[in-house]
C-alpha positions in Angstrom: 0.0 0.0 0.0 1.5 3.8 -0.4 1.9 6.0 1.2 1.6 8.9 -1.1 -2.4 10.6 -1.0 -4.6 10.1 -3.8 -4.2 12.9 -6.6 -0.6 12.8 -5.7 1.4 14.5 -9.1 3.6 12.3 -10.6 6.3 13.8 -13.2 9.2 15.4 -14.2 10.7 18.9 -15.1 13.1 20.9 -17.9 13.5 24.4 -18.1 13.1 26.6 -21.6 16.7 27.8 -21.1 18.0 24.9 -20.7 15.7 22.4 -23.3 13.8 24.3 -25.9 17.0 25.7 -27.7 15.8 27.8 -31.0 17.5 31.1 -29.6 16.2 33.5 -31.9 13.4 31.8 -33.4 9.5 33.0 -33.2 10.6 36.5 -32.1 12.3 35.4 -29.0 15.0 38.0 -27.7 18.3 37.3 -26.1 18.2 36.2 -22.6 21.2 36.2 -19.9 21.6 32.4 -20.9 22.6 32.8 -24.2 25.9 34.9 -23.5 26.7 32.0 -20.7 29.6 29.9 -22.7 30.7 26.8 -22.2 34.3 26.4 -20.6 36.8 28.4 -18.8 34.9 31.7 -18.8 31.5 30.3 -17.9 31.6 30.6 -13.9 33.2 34.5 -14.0 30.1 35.3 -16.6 27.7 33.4 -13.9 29.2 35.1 -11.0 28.6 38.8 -12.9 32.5 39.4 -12.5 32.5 39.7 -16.5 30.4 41.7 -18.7 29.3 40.0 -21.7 26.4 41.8 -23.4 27.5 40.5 -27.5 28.2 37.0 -28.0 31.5 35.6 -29.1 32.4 33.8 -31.9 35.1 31.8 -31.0 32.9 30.0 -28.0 30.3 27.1 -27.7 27.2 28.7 -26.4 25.2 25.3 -25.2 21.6 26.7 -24.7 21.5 28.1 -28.1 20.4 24.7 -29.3 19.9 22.8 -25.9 17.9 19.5 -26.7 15.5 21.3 -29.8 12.7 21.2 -27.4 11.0 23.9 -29.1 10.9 21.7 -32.3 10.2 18.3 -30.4 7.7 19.2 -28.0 5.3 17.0 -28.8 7.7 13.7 -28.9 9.1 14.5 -25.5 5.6 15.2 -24.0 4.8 11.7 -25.6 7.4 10.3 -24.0 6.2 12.2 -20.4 2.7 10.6 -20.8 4.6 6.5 -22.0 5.8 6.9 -18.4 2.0 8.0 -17.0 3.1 11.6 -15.9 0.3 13.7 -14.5 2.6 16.8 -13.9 5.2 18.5 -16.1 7.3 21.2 -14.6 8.8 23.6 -17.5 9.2 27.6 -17.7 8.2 30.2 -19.9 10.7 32.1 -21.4 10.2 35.8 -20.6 11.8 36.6 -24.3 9.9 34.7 -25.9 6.6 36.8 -24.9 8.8 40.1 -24.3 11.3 40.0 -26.6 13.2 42.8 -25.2 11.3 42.9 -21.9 9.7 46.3 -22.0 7.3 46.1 -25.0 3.8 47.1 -24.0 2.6 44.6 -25.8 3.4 40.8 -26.4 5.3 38.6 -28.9 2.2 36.2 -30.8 4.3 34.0 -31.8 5.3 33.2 -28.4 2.7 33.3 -27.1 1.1 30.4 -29.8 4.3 28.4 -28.8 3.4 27.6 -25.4 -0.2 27.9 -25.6 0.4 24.9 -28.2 3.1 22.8 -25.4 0.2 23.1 -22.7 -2.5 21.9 -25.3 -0.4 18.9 -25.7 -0.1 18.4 -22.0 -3.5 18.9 -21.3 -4.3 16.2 -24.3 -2.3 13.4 -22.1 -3.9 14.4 -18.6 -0.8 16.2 -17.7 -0.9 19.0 -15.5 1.4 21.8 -16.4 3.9 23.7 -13.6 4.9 26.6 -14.6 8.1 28.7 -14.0 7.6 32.4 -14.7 11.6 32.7 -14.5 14.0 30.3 -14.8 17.3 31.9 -14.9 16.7 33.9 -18.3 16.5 37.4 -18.0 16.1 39.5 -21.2 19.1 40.9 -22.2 17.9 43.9 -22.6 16.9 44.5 -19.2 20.4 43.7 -18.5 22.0 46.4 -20.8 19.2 49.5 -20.8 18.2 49.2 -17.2 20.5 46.5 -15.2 18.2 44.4 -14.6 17.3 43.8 -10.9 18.9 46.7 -9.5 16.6 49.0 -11.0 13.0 49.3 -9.7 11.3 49.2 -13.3 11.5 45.5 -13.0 8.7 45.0 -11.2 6.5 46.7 -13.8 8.1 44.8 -16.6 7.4 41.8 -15.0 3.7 42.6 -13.4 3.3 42.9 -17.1 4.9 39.6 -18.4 3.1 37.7 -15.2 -0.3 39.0 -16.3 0.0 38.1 -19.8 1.0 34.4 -18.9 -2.1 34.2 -16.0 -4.6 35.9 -18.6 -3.4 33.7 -21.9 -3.3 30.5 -20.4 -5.7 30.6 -18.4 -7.7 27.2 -18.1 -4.5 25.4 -19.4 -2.1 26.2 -16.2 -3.5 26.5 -12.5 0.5 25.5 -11.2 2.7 28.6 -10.9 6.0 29.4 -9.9 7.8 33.1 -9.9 11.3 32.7 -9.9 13.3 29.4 -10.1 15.6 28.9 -7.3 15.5 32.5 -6.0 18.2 32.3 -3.4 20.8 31.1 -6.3 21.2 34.8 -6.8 23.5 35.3 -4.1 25.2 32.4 -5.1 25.5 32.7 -9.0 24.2 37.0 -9.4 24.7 36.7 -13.5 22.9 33.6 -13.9 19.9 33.7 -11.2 19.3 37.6 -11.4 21.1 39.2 -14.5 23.4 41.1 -12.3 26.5 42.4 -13.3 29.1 44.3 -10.8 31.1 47.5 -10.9 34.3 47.4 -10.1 34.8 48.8 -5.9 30.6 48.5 -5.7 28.5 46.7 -2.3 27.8 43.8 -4.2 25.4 42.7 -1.3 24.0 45.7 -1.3 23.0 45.4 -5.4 22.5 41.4 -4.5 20.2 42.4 -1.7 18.3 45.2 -3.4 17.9 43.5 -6.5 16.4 40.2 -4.2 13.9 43.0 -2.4 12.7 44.0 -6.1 12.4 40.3 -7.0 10.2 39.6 -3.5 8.1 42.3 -4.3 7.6 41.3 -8.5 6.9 37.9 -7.0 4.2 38.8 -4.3 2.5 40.9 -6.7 2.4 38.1 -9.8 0.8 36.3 -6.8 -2.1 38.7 -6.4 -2.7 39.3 -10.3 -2.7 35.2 -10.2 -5.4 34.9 -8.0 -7.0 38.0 -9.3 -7.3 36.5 -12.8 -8.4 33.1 -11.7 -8.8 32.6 -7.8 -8.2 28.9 -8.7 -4.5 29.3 -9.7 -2.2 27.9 -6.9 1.3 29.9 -6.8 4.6 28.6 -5.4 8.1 30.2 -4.6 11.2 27.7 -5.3 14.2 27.3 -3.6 17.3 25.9 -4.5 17.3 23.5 -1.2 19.1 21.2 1.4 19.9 22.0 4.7 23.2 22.6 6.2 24.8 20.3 9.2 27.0 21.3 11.3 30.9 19.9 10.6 31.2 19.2 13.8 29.1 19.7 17.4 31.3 23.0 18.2 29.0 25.5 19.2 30.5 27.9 16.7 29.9 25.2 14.0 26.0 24.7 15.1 26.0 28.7 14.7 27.4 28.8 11.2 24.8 25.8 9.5 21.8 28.0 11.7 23.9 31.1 9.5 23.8 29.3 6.4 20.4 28.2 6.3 18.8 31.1 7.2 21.2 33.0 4.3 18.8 30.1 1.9 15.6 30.3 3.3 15.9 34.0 3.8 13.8 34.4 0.2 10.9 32.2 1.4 10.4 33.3 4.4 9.4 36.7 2.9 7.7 34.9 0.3 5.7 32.0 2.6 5.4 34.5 5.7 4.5 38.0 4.3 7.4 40.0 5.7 11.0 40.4 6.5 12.7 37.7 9.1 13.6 39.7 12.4 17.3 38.1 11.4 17.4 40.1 8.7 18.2 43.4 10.4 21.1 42.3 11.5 22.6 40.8 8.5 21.6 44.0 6.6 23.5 46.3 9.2 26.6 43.8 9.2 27.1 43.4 5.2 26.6 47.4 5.0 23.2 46.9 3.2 20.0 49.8 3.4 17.1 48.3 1.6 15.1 51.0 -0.1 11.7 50.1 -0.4 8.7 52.2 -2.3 5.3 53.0 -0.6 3.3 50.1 -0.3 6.0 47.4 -0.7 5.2 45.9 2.9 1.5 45.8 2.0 2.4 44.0 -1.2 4.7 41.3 0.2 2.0 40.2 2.2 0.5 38.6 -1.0 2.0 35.2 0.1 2.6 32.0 -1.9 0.2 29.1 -2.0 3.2 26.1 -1.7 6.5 25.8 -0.8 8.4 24.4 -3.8 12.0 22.9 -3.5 14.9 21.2 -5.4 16.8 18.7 -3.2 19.9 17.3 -4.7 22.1 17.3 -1.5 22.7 18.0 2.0 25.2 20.8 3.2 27.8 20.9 5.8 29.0 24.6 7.2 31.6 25.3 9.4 33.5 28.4 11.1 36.0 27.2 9.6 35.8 26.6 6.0 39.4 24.8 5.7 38.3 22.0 8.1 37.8 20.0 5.3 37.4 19.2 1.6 34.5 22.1 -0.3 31.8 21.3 -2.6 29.8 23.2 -4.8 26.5 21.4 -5.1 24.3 23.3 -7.0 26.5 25.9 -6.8 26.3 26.5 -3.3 29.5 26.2 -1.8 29.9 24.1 1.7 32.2 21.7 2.9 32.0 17.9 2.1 30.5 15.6 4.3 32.9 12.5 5.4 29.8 10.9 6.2 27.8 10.2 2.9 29.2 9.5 -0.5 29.2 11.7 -3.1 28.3 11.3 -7.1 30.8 11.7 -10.4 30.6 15.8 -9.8 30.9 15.9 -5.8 27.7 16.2 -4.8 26.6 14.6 -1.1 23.9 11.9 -1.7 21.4 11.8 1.1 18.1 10.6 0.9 17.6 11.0 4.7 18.8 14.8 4.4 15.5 15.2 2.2 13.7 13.9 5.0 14.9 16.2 7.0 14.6 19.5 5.0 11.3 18.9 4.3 10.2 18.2 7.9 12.3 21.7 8.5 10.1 23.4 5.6 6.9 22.4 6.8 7.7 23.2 10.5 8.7 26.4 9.6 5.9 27.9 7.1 2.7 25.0 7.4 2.4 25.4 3.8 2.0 22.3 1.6 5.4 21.4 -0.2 6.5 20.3 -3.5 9.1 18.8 -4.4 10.4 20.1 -8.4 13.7 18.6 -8.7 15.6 15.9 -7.6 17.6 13.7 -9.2 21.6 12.5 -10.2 24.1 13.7 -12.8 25.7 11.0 -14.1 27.8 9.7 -17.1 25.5 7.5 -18.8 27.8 5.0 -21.3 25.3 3.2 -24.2 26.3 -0.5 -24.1 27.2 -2.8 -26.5 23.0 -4.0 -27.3 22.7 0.2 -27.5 21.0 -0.1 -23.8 21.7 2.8 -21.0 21.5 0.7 -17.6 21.6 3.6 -15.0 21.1 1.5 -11.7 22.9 4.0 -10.3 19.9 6.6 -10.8 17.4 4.1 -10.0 19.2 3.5 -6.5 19.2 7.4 -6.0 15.4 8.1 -7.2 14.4 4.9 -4.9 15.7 6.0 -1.8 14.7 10.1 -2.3 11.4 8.5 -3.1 11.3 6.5 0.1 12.5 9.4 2.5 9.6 11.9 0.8 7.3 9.0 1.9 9.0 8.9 5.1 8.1 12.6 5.4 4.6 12.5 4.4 4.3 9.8 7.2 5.7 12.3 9.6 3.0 14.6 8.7 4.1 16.5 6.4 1.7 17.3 2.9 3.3 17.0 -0.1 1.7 17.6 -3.5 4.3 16.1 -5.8 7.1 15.2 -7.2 8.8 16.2 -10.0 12.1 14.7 -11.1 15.1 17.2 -12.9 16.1 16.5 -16.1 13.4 14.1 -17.1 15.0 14.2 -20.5 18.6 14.4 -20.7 19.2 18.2 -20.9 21.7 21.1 -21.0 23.4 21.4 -17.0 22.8 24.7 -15.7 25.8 25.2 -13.4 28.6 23.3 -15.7 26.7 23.6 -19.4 27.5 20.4 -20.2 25.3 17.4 -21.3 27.4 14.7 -20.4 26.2 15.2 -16.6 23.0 13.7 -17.5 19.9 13.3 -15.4 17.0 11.8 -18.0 15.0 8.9 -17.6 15.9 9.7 -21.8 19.1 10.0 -23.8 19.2 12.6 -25.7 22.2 12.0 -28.8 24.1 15.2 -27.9 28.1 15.6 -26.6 29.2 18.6 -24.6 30.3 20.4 -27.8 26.9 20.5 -29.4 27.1 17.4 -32.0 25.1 14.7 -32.2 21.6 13.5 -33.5 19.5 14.6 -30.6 17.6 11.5 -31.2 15.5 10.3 -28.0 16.4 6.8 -26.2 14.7 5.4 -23.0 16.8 4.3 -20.4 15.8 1.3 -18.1 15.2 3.4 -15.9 12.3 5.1 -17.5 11.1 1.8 -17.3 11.4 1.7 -13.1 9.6 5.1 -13.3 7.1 4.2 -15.4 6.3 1.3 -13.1 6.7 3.8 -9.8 3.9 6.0 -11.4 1.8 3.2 -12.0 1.7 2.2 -8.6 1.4 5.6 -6.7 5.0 5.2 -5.2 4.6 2.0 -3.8 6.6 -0.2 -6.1 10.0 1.4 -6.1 11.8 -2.6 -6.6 13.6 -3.5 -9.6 12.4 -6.9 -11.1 15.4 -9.4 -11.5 14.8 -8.6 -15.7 13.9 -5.4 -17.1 13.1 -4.8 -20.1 14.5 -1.8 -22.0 12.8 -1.4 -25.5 9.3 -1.0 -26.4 
């Protein structure tokens, strides 16, 4: 018998920057993604530290093609519905309906584009989840008005938000604002289309730029339930809590630091205000938020859910040379001796999910979903042409098994919704050979390949998890791996 409720929403998630590819097709405008390269200069363009407003010819930009979503919708949403999906987490791009970002009026084209995705989910029973941002800023926000630092935002995207909620209405009641909002202090470029001067507070622009966002966020909320009182709105963070290295007080201190530095975003966004913590921070990192009329009144607009990706655990310390650092999802922390780590260094931990989510729901009693989850990994096709990722099954089977230990503990959970569910461009590296797809897509880190579509055994295992509401999560002694 499962565990998991009735209704329970079974899928998987890509994000338009990262899958639909077709840059500059259908009237779509340049995003912050496209001038990301792959290779050496990637992280210092993520990090803002280098300005790139032209692209380059002599570099591989990966998202530029990604996996051809855009022209394969309707095979990969097939594909979604083989394995009995019932939700499908993707994004909107913002340039696709807003080419430059500050048009009063929208891009058709676009908007046909993804009114004709969520047709096609809706014809397989699939419910779409929506990401209003997912790391894709226009460009031209960047460049004319620098992005998130300036105040405008909020218009532009009040704008963008309502257009979405009005002209899909009836075809998406699942919303989230911003993708892994708390990434921004983490990678400013990449999560927030911010670029630094040199000698500048960059916590000051980070933190400013984050108060915009809050308040763009908590008033897409209201126009959401304004349009359609129906629509359910999330926040997302980019989660995983932090253990102390060791039981030193000063050690405890630093992971309670570190955590609240995350969840800083959603407790604005789940609670309706700024954390009493916050004061303090502000004062020590030289920050002065400045805040318009009616921007406390407005950020009481709070979300419906408490979204979340989980990939790995974090351990913090006082001292960040008492051990070995890791990056996982591109938040750095030391390494924990205590679990073992995948190909690229992130901490497994199935019981750390278990935990954060327990911590979540303590914290804001909001119902929790969980968007992405899920292991990079080198997949190798063997010699019948057959990806056998045990591996991944092992990881999805026991992340599986701790969210049912959670929903045991009390805690509601609306559903689950792997990363990568197709193998897709990584956001933090910008390579596809750190694959996460219950489907192989032909493509190598420098862009060739057929992009031909392969299940894996284990879109098999998930298919057969779906099927049975989460309670068959074994692998049968033989699998079979082609329809």
């Amino acid at each position: 018998m499962s565990v998991f409720p009735q209704g329970f929403l079974w899928g998987g998630a890509l994000a338009a920057n990262q899958s639909e590819g077709a840059y500059r097709e259908g009237g779509k405008g340049l995003t912050t993604v496209d001038m990301i390269p792959h290779g050496a200069n990637r992280l210092a363009v993520k990090l803002g530290k280098e300005k790139r407003f032209s692209l380059r010819d002599d570099e591989f930009y990966p998202s530029h093609e990604a996996i051809d979503f855009y022209h394969r919708y309707k095979e990969d949403i097939a594909l979604m519905a083989e394995m009995g999906f019932t939700v499908f987490r993707t994004s909107i791009a913002w340039s696709r309906l807003y080419p430059n970002g500050d048009e009063p009026l929208p891009n058709k084209e676009g908007i046909a584009f993804y009114r004709a995705v969520f047709e096609e989910c809706k014809k397989y029973n699939i419910e779409p989840l929506v990401t209003l941002c997912h790391f894709d800023v226009p460009m031209h926000l960047v460049t004319e008005y620098g992005s998130w630092r300036n105040r405008k935002m909020v218009d532009f995207f009040a704008r963008y938000a309502r257009t979405c909620f009005e002209e899909f209405n009836g075809l998406v009641k699942y919303w989230l604002t911003f993708n892994e909002i708390n990434i921004m202090l983490h990678s400013p470029f990449s999560g927030a289309g911010l670029v630094f001067e040199e000698g500048e507070n960059e916590d000051q622009v980070k933190y400013q730029a984050a108060h915009h966002e809050l308040v763009a966020s908590a008033l897409a909320t209201k126009i959401a339930h304004e349009v359609n009182p129906e629509n359910q709105v999330g926040c997302m963070l980019a989660g995983g809590n932090f253990y102390p290295y060791s039981c030193k007080p000063e050690d405890v201190w630093m992971a309670l630091e570190k955590d609240r530095e995350n969840l800083f975003f959603i407790d604005v966004q789940a609670r309706g205000r700024y954390p009493a913590y916050s004061a303090r921070v502000f004062r020590e990192k030289g920050v002065v938020i400045v805040k318009d009329p009616g921007d406390d009144e407005l950020l009481k607009n709070t979300v419906d859910f408490v979204s979340f990706s989980y990939y790995a655990s974090r351990c913090a310390s006082a001292d960040m040379n008492a051990g070995n650092t890791s990056a996982a999802n591109i938040v750095k922390s030391l390494r924990n001796p205590h679990i073992e780590v995948s190909e690229w260094g992130w901490g497994i931990d199935p019981l750390g999910l278990r935990i954060t989510m327990n911590m979540m729901y303590d914290r804001y009693q909001k119902p929790l979903f969980l968007v992405e989850n899920g292991l990079g990994a080198k997949d190798v096709i063997d010699e019948n042409g057959e990806i056998n990722d045990d591996y991944r099954i092992s990881y999805l089977r026991e992340h599986i098994r701790a969210m049912g230990d959670a929903i045991e503990d009390g805690v509601p959970l609306m559903g689950y919704t792997t990363w990568g569910c197709i193998d897709l461009v990584s956001a933090s590296t910008g390579e596809m050979s750190k694959r996460y797809g219950f489907v192989y897509v032909d493509r190598d880190d420098a862009g060739n390949g057929t992009l031909d579509r392969k299940r894996k055994k284990s879109f098999w295992w998930y298919k057969k998890v779906i099927a049975s509401n989460g309670a068959d999560l074994e692998q049968p002694l033989t699998l079979t791996l082609s329809p």
